[in-house]
N, C-alpha and C positions, 0 to 999 in steps of 0.2 A: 475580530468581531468586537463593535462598541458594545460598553455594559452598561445597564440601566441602573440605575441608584435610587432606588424605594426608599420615599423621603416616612421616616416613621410619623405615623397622627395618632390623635387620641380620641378614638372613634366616640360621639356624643348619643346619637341614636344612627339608624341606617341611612340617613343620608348628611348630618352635621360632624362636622372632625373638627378639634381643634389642632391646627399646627403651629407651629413655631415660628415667628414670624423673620425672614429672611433677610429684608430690607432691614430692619433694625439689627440683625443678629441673638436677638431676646436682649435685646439692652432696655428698649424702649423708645432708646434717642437717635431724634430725628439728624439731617446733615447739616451744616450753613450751608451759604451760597458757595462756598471753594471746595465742596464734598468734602469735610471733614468731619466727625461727629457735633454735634451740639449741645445745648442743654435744652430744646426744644424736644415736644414727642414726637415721635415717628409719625409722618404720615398713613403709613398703612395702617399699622396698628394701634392708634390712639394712644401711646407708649404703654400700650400694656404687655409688649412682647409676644403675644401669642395670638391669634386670628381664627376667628370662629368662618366656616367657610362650611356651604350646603354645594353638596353636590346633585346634579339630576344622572348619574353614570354609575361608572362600576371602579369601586376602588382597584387597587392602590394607585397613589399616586407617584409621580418620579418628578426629579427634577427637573425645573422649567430649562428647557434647549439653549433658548433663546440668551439667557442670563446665568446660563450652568446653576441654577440655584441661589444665585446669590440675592436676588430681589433685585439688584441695580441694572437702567437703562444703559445707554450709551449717547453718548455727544456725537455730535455731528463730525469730530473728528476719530469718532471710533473707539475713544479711548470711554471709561466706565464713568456713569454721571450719578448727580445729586438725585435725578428723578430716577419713580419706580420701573422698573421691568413696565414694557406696554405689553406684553402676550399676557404676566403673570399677577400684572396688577401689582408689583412686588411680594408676592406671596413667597414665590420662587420654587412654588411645586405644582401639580398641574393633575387633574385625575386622567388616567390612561384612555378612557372614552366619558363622553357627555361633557358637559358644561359645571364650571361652579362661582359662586356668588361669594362675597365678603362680607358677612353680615357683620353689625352695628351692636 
């Protein structure tokens, strides 16, 4: 049986959490063009490392399927890219039902 991995958040009120932002790894920094780190800020997070996200569901959340969590997409040849997860927006956790937003 696969096991689910309940990504911990830091619940804001009942439907805002902040969590930790995946694609950067809490560093802040963003990739180059050759997916290496940068001294640029993260896209997803605005290099602040942590990502305020509303949900409309029922926590908790698990790690995104699609990118096992890490926030990183994939290239067209399969292998792990500069750009964010498309399912998880590079968040790289997901709530178990309803929908959730990236807020600003």
């Amino acid at each position: 049986m696969k096991t689910i991995a309940i990504t911990i958040v830091e619940k804001i009120n009942s439907e805002k959490f902040m969590l930790n932002c995946a694609r950067c790894d809490r560093t802040g920094r963003g990739y180059n063009h050759h997916g290496n780190r940068s001294t640029e800020p993260c896209k997803v997070c605005n290099g602040r490392g942590v990502i305020l996200v509303e949900i409309d569901g029922e926590i908790p959340f698990v790690n995104c399927a699609r990118c096992e969590g890490t926030g990183r997409g994939y290239n067209h040849h399969g292998n792990r890219s500069k750009e964010p997860c498309w399912v998880c927006k590079g968040v790289g956790a997901q709530p178990i039902t309803g929908d959730m937003i990236i807020l600003d």
